[in-house]
C-alpha positions in Angstrom: 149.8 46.4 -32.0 149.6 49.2 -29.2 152.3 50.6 -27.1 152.5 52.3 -23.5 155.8 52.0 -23.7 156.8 55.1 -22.3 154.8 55.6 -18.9 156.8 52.0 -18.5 159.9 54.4 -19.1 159.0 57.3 -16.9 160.8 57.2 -13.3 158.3 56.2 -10.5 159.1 57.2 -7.2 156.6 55.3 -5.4 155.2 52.1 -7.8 152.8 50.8 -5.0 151.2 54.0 -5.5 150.9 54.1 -8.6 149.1 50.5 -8.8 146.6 51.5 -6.4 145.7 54.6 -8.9 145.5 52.7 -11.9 143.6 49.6 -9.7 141.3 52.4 -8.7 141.0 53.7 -12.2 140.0 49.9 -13.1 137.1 49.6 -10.8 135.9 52.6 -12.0 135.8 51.8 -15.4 134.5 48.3 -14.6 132.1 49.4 -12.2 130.5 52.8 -14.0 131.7 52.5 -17.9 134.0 54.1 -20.0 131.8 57.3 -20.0 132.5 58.1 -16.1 136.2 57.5 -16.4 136.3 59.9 -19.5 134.9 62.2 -17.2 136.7 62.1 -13.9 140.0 62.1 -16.3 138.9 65.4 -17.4 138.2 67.1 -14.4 142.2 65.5 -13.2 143.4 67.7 -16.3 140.9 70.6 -15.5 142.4 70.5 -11.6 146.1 69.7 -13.0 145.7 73.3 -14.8 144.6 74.7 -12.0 147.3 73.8 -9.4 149.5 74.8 -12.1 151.1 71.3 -12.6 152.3 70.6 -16.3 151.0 68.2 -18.5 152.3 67.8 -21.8 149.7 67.9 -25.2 148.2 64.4 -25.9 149.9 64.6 -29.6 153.2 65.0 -27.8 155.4 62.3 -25.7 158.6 62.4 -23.8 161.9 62.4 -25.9 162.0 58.5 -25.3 161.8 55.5 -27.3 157.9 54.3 -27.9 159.0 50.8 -27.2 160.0 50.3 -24.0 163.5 47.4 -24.3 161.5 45.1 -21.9 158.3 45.0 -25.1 161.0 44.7 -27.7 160.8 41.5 -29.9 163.8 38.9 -30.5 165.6 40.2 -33.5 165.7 37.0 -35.8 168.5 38.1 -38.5 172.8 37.0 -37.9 173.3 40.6 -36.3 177.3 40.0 -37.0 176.7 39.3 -41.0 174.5 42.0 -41.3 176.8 44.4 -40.3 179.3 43.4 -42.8 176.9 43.6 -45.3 175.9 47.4 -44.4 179.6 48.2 -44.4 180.3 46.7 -47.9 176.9 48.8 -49.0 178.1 52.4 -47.1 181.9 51.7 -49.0 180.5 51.1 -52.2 178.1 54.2 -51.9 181.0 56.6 -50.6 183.4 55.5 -53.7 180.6 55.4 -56.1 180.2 59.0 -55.9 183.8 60.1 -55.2 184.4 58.2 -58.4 181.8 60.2 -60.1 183.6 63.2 -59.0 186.9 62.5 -59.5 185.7 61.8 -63.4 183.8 65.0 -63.3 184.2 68.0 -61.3 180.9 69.4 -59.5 179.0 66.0 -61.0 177.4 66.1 -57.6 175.6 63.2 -55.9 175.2 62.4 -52.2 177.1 60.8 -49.6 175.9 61.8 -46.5 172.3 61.0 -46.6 172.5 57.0 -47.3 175.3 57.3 -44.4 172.4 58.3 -41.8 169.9 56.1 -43.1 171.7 52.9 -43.9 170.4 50.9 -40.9 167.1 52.0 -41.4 167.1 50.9 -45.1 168.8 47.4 -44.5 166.8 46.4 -41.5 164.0 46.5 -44.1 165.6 45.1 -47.4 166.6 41.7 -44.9 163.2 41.6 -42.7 160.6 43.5 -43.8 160.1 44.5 -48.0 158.3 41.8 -49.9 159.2 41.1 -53.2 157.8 40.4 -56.4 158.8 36.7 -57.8 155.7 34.6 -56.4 153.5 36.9 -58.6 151.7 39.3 -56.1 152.3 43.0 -56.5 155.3 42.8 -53.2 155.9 46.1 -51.5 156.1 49.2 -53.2 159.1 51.0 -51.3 159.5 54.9 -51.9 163.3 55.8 -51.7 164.1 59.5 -50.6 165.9 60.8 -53.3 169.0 61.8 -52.0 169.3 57.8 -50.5 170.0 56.3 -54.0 173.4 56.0 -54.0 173.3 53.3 -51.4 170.6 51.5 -53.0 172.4 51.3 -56.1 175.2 49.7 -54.0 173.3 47.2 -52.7 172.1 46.3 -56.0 176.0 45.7 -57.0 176.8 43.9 -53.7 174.2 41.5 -54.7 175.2 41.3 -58.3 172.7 43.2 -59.8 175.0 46.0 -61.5 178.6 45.6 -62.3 180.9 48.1 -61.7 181.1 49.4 -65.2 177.5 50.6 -64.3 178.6 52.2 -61.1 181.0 54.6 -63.1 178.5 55.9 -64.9 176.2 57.2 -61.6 174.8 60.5 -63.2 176.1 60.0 -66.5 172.9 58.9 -67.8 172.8 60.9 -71.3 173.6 57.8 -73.3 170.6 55.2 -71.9 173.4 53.5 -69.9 174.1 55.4 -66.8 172.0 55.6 -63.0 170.0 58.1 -62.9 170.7 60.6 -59.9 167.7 60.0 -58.6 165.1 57.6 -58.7 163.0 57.3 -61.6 161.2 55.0 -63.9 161.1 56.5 -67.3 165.3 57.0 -66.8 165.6 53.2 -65.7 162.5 51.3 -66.2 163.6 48.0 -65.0 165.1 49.1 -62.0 163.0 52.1 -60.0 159.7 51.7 -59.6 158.7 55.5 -58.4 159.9 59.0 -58.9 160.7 60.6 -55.1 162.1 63.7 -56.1 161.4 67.1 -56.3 160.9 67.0 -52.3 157.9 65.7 -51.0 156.8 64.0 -54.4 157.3 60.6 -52.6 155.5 61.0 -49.8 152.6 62.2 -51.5 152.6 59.6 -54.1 152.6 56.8 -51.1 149.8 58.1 -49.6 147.6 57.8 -52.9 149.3 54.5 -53.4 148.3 52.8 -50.4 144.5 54.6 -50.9 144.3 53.3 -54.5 145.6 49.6 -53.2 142.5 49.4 -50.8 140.3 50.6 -53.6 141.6 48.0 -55.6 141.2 45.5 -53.3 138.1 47.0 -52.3 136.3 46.1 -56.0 138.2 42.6 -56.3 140.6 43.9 -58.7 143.7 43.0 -57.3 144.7 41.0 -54.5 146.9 43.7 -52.2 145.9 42.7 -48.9 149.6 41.5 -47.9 151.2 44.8 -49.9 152.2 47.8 -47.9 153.7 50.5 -49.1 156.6 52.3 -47.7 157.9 55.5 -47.8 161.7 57.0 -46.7 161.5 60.6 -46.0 164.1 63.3 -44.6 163.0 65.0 -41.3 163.9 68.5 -43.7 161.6 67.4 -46.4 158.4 68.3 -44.3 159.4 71.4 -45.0 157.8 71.0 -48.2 154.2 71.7 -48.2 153.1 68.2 -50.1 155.2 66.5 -47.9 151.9 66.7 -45.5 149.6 67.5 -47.5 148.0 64.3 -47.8 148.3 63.0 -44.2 144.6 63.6 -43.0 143.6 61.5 -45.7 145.7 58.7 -44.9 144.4 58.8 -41.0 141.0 59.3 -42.0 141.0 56.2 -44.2 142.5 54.0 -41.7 145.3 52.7 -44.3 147.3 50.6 -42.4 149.0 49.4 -45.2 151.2 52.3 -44.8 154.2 52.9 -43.1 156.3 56.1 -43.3 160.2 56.3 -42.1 161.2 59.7 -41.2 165.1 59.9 -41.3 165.5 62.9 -38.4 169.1 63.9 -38.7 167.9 67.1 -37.4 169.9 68.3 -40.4 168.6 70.4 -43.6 171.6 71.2 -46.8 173.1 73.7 -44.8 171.9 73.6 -41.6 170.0 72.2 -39.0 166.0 71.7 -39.2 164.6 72.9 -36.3 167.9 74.4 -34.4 165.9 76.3 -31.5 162.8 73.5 -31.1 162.9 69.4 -31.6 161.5 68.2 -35.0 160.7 64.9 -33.3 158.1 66.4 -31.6 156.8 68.3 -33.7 156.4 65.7 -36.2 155.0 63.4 -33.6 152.4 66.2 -32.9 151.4 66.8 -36.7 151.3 63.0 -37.3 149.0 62.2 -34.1 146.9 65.3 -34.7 146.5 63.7 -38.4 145.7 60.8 -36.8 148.5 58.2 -37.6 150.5 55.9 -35.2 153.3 57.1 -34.1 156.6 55.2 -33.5 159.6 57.1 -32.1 163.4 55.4 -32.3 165.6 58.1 -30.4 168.2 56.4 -28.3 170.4 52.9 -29.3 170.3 50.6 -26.7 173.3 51.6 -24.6 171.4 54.3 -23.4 168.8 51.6 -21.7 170.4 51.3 -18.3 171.1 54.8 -17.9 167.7 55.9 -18.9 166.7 52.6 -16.1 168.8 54.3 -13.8 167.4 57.8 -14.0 164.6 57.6 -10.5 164.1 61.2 -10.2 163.5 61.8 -14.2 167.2 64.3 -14.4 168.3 62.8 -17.4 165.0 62.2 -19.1 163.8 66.5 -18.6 167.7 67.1 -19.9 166.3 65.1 -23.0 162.9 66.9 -23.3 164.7 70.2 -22.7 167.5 70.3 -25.2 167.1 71.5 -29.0 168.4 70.0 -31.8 171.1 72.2 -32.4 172.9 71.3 -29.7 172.6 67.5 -30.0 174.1 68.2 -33.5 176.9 69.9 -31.7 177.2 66.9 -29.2 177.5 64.8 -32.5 180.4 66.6 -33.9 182.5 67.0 -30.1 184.6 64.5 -27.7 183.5 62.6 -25.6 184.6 65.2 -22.6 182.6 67.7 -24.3 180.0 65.5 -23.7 180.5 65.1 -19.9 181.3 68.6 -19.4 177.9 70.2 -21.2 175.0 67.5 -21.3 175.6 65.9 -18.1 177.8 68.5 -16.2 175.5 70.8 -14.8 173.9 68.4 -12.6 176.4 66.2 -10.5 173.6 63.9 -9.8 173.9 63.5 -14.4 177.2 63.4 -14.0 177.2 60.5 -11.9 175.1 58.3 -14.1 177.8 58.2 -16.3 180.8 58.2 -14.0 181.3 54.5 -14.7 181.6 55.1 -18.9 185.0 56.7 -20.7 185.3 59.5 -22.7 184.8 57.3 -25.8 182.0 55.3 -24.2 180.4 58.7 -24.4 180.7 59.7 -27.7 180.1 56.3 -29.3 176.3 56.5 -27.7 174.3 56.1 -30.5 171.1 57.2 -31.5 168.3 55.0 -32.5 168.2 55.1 -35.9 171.7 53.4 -36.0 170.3 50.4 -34.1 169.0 47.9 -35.9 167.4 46.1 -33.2 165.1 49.4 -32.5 164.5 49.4 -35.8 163.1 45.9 -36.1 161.0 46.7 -33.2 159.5 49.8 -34.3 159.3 48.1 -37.9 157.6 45.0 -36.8 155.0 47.0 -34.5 154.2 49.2 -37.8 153.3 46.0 -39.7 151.7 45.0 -37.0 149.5 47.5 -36.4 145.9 47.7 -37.2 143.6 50.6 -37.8 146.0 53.5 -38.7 149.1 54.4 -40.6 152.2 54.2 -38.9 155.4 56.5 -39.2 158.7 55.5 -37.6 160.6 58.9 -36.6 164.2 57.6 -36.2 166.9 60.2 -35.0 170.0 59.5 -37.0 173.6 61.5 -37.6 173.9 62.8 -40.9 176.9 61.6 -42.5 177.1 58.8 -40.0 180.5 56.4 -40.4 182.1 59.0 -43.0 184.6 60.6 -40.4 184.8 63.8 -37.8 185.4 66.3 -41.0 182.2 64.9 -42.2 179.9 63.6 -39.8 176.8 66.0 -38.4 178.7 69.2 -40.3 176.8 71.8 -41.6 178.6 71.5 -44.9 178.0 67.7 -45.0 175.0 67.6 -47.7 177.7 69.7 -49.8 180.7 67.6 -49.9 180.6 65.5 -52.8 184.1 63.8 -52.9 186.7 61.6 -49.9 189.7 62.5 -50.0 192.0 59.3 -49.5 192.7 60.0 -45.8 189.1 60.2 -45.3 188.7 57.0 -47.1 191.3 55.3 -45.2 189.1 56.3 -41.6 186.0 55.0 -43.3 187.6 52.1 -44.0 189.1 51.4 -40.6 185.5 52.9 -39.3 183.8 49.6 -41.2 186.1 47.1 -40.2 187.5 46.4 -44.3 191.2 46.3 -43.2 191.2 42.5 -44.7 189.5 43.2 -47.8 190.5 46.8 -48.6 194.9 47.1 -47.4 196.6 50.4 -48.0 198.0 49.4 -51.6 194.9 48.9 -52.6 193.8 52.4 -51.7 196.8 54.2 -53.1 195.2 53.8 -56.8 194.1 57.0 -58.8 190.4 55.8 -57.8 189.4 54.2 -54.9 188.4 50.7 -55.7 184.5 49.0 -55.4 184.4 45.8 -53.4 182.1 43.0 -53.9 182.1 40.0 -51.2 182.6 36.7 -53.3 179.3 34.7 -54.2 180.6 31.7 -51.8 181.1 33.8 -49.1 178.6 33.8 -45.7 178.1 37.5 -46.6 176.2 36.9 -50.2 175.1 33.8 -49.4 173.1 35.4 -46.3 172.0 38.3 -48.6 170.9 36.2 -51.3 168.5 33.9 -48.8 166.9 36.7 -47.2 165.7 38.1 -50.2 164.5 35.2 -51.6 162.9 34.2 -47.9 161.0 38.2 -49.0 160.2 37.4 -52.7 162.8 38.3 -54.7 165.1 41.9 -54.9 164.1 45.5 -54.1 163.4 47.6 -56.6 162.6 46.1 -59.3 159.6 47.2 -61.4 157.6 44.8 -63.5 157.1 46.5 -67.3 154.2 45.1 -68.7 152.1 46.0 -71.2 148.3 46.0 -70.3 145.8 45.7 -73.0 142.3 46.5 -73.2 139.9 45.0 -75.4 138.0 48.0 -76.8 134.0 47.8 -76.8 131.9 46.6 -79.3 130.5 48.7 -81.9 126.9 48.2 -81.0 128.1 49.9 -77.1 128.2 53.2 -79.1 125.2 53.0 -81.2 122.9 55.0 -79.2 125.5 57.8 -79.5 126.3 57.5 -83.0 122.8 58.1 -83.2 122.4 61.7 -82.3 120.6 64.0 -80.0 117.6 64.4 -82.9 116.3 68.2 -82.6 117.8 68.5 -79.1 120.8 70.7 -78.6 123.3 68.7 -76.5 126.4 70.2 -74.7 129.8 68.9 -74.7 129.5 67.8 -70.8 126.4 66.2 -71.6 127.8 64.5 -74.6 130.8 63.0 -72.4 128.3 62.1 -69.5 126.3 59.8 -71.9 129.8 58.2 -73.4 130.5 57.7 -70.4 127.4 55.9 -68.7 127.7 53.9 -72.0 131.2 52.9 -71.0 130.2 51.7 -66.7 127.0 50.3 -68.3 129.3 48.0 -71.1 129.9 44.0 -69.3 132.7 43.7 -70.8 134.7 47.3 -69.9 132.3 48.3 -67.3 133.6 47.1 -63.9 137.4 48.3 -65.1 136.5 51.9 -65.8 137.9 54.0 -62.9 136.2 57.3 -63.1 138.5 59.5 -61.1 136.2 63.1 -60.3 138.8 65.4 -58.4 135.8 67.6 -57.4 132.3 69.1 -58.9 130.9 66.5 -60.2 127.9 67.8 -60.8 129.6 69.8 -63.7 130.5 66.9 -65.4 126.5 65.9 -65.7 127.5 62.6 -63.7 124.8 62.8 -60.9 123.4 59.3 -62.9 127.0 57.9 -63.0 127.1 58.8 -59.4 123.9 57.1 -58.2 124.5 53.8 -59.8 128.1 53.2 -59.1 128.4 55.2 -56.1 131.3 56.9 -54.7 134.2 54.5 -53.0 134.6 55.4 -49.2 136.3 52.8 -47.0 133.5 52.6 -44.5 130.7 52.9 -46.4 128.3 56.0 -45.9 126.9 56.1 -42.6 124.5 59.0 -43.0 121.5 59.8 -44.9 122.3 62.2 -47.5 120.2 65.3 -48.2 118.7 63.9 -51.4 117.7 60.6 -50.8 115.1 59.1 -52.3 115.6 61.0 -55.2 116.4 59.5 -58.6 120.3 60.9 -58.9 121.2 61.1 -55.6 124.8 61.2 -53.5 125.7 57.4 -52.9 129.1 56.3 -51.3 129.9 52.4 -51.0 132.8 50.5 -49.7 132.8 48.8 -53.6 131.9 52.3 -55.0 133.7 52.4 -58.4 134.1 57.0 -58.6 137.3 57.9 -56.7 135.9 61.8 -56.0 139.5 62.8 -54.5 137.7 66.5 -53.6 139.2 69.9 -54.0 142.4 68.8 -54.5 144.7 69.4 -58.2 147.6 67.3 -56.3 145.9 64.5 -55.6 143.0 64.1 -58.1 144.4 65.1 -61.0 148.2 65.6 -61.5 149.5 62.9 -58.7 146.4 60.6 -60.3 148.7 60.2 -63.4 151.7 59.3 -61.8 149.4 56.6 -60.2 149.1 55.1 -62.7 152.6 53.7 -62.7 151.0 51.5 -59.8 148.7 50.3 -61.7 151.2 48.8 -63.7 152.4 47.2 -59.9 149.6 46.2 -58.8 147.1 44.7 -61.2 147.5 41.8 -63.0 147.9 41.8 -67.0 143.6 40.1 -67.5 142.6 43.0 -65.4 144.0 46.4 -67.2 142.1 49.5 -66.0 140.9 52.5 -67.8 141.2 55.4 -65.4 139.7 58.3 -66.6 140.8 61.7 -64.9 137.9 64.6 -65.3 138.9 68.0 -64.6 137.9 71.1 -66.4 140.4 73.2 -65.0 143.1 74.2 -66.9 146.8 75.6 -65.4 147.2 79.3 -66.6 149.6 78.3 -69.2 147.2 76.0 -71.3 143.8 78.1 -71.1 142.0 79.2 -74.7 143.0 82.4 -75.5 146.9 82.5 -74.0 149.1 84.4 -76.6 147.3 86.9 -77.9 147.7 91.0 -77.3 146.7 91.6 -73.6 143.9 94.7 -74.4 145.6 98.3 -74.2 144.2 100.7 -71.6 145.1 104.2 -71.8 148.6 104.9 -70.7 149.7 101.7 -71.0 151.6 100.2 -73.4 150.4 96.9 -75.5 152.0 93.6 -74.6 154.6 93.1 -76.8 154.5 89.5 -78.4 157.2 87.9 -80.3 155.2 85.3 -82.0 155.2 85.3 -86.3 151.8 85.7 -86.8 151.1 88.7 -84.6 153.6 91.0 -86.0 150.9 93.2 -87.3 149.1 93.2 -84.4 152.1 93.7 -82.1 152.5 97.2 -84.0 149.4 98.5 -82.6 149.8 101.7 -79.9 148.2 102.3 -77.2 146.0 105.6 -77.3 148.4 108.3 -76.9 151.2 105.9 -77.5 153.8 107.0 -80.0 154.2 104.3 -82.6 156.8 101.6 -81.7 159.3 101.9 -83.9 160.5 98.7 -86.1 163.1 95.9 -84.3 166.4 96.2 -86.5 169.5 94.0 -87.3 172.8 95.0 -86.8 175.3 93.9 -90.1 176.4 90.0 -88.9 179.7 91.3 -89.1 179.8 94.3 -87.1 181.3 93.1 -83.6 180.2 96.3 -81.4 176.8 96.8 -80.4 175.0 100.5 -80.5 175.0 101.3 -76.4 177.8 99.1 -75.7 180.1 101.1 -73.4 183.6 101.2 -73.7 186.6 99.6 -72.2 185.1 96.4 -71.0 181.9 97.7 -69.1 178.8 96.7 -69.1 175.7 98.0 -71.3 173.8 100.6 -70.5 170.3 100.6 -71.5 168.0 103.7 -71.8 170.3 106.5 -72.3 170.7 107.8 -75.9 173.9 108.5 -77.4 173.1 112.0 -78.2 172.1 112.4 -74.6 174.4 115.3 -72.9 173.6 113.6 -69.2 175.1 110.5 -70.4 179.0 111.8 -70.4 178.4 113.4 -67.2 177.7 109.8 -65.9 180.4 107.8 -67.4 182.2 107.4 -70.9 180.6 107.8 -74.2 178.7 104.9 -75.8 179.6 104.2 -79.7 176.6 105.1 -81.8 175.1 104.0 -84.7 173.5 105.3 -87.8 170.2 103.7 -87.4 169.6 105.7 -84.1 169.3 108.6 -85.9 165.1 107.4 -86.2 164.6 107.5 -82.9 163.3 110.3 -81.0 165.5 112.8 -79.8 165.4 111.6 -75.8 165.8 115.3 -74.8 162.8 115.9 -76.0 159.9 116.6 -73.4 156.9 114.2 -72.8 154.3 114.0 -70.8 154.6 111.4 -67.5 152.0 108.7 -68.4 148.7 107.9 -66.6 148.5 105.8 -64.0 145.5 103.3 -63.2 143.5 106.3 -61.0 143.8 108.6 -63.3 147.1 110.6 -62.3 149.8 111.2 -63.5 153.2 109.7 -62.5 155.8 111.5 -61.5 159.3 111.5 -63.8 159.8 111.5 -67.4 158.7 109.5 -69.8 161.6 106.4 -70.2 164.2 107.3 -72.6 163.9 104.5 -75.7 166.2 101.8 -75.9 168.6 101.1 -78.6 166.5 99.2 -81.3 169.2 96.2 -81.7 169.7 96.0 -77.4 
């Protein structure tokens, strides 16, 4: 579903003229092709330049809404009941980790992050995420890290974890506790996907959504109504694997995917992009990538004045101020407001002459409205052709209070105090269900609607309407018949008087595998890149390589035996140069595996990569060669004591490690009276009382070498000699 929504936003001046442009663009294109209207729109740009009249880049759009509120769809959910709902979730998140941290000091967690992106989340959980219980593989929904608090209290609103669970958020060392963040090993019946470090998530969603075509691609599971979702904080993209997969997502068309970008223009300690806009910068890297982009900025109460703005003031105020100071405009009153955004133009100012002071500052932005987000959700789902990401500005800390919301120090505050409780609740409406006796108890207390209430009975029906809750991960086991003897005869049999490699050996197992009918068609050979070392030019040619559109070129070697073949059914994933995703993220893929195919079709993925990370080649651990001048590494391991003995030419022997007595309680080259050590000056050292007290000595450093006596500087790499002394030695027990 396609958009134009904001030329419908943009102030026109004269429409008439306007409709005789675009009638007269019409004819043209109706009259000469698409060709001639490419054409004559380039040389308008070319001429545009030359007058000197600004045009902003094609990946780039004005600081508006995509959707225009005239193209936005009905929203179909009780818009009173879901709000209650979100406010028992946001009070059950806040005490959940003021809980934590009243039981521990410092035991950390996150309050402000679920706060900004509450709406976005339920909008989703009531509408949009497909669940599990008919069977199919549902949605697979990445969490951003930081978000889980709130999800875990959604799960206890809904009766999924009891409050004795809740206490133990972060106290996880006994099996029984939430993990802080989301992941499967930790809590295997509850997440299905680790999200954190930083931009694990999204790169995991984008080889997600590329393995569920594949799947569906070879018949092996049925994910045409899955899509995968991913939340993700505007800060993250700092992260380079955050994008790092994006151009393959846009060149593989996977609409299946939709990414939600929670802009609350904030990082841990400060804001994002404080001179620039993030929005558009992320709107330009996602179009330039090639994905559809959907921008929620403003809630709806800023329709009519954006309706009301003819000659374009208030939108180039928009396009013209940075984050920072919208993040300033977050945290003042509403006469702040007045006096600094719309102020220095009257002809601002009077746009808003008719709304108070508080009118002001309770504008929201779009990520707080859930009836932008159902629109720009629905159109995602909607959309054919592309990925789609949702970029939906937000306020950090949204609904926790002034001393909270939009601060820099919000990511860092890990505990309400009651008065700050008290204005959440009064914020969320829980007067009723939470009174002030209530709150005066040593912890604040959960709150769970009761099952007969509108509230859970609502929440209850819309998840089953979906499928079932969200997250919930299905733990299965998935067997594989192993192949008959007789598959492995050939190889059993030997190479007779011809000398055969290990690549070439592994090549033939593993024809014999694609060729066997009754493991064959399950064997995912996954070739991150060269895989022509792997000997499987055959493997290649008869299975062919799985591309999305087929291959719509002639390759070099055609018409050779072993030649480069690429299918939509291909059964090689080659993933390219690429350790991310080809090898290392190809693992954790294999948790959606477990998701998406069903128990009579297991799969044997099989990741081939020679390359090994520097700490796992052959040969790691022993001595490092000596080169003259230079020391030889010194290695603590058992077996290479002898070895590690060994000087360097013109080296002095090193001399042997020794033990102090256990019960001797001052070390040699401790200094006196508290201080620290000081290493590299010997006791009998006459420089060292001109630089501070004495050190206490001991008899064992009367083997060393006297330190006043001269040595030559050693050699550097060219040849010359370094200026200084040689270093004094070190106490032997230091």
């Amino acid at each position: 579903m396609l958009f134009d929504g904001v030329s419908h936003q943009l102030p026109d001046a004269d429409p008439e003229e306007t409709a005789e442009w675009l009638d007269a663009f019409d004819d043209v294109v109706s009259a000469h092709g698409r060709t001639r209207a490419r054409l004559l729109l380039l040389r308008l740009l070319e001429r545009a330049r030359e007058r000197n009249v600004g045009f902003p880049a094609t990946v780039s759009t004005p600081y508006v809404n995509t959707i225009p509120t005239a193209l936005e769809p009905e929203f179909p959910g009780d818009e009173y009941l879901e709000r209650r709902i979100r406010a028992y979730i946001r009070w059950n998140a806040a005490v959940m980790v003021t809980r934590a941290n009243i039981r521990s000091e410092a035991i950390g967690g996150h309050l402000s992050t679920y706060a900004s992106s509450a709406a976005l989340y339920e909008v989703g959980f009531n509408h949009f995420f497909r669940g599990k219980d008919d069977g199919g593989p549902g949605d697979l929904v990445y969490v951003q890290g930081h978000a889980s608090p709130g999800i875990y209290a959604r799960a206890f609103v809904e009766g999924r974890l009891d409050e004795a669970q809740l206490d133990h958020f972060r106290f996880e060392a006994d099996g029984d506790g939430l993990s802080s963040y989301p992941h499967p090993r930790l809590m295997p019946d509850f997440w299905e996907f680790p999200t954190v470090s930083m931009g694990l998530g999204p790169l995991q969603a984008i080889q997600q959504a590329h393995l569920a075509r594949y799947l569906a691609a070879r018949g092996l599971a049925d994910t045409a109504h899955s899509r995968v979702w991913c939340f993700v904080g505007d800060g993250e993209f700092d992260e380079p694997e955050t994008t790092g997969a994006l151009g393959l997502a846009g060149r593989e068309h996977l609409d299946n995917l939709t990414f939600v970008v929670n802009c609350n223009l904030q990082r841990l300690d400060g804001p994002v992009r404080g001179n620039g806009k993030i929005i558009q910068e992320l709107e330009a890297v996602f179009r330039g990538a090639g994905w559809n982009v959907i921008k929620v900025i403003w809630g709806r109460a800023w329709d009519q004045l954006l309706a009301n703005d003819v000659d374009g003031l208030l939108l180039n105020k928009m396009n013209t101020t940075v984050d920072g100071e919208f993040q300033k405009y977050a945290t003042e009153s509403g006469a702040y407001i007045r006096e600094h955004f719309f102020g220095p133009d009257p002809r601002l100012g009077a746009l808003v002459a008719h709304l108070s002071d508080e009118e002001l500052q309770s504008l929201p932005r779009g990520g707080h409205d859930y009836r932008k987000l159902y629109a720009a959700y629905r159109a995602a789902v909607e959309h054919e052709g592309a990925p789609t990401v949702v970029l939906a500005k937000t306020i950090k800390g949204w609904t926790l209070g002034p001393q909270i919301e939009a601060r820099n120090a919000t990511h860092q505050i890990k505990k309400m105090t009651p008065d700050q409780l008290r204005a959440l609740r009064d914020r969320l409406y829980l007067g009723d269900e939470l009174p002030d006796a209530v709150l005066d108890q040593p912890l604040p207390p959960y709150f769970r609607p009761e099952a007969a209430s509108p509230e859970a009975r609502y929440l209850a029906e819309r998840r089953r309407a979906l499928g079932g809750p969200l997250p919930r991960r299905r733990s299965r086991s998935l067997p594989l018949d192993p192949p008959a003897a007789a598959t492995f005869a050939d190889l059993r049999a030997g190479s007779g008087t011809q000398s055969v490699s290990t690549t070439m050996a592994f090549a033939r197992l593993l024809r014999t595998l694609v060729r066997d009918p009754a493991i064959g068609t399950r064997v995912v050979p996954i070739v991150p890149d060269e895989a022509r070392t792997f000997g499987l030019e055959s493997i290649i040619s008869e299975t062919q390589i799985y591309a999305p559109e087929g291959q719509r070129y002639i390759p070099v070697d055609a018409g050779l035996a072993l030649h480069y073949a690429e299918s939509e059914h291909g059964q090689v994933l080659e993933e390219g140069i690429t350790e991310a995703g080809g090898d290392g993220h190809l693992r954790r893929r294999r948790l959606g595996l477990r998701q998406l195919v069903d128990r009579p079709r297991a799969l044997l993925p099989l990741l081939l990569d020679v390359r090994l990370p520097a700490g796992r080649r052959p040969g790691m651990g022993a001595r490092r060669p000596a080169s003259p001048g230079l020391p030889a590494r010194l290695h603590r391991r058992q077996d290479d004591a002898e070895r590690r003995r060994a000087p360097a030419p013109g080296w002095p022997l090193a001399p042997p490690r020794l033990r102090v007595p256990p019960r001797r309680r001052l070390r040699p080259g401790l200094r006196l009276r508290g201080r620290h050590p000081r290493r590299g000056w010997h006791p009998g050292d006459d420089r060292a009382g001109a630089r501070g007290p004495s050190v206490v000595p001991h008899p064992l450093q009367r083997d060393l070498p006297d330190a006043r006596a001269p040595r030559r500087p050693p050699r550097g790499r060219s040849g010359r000699r370094r200026g200084g002394q040689w270093p004094l030695p070190l106490c032997p027990t230091a």
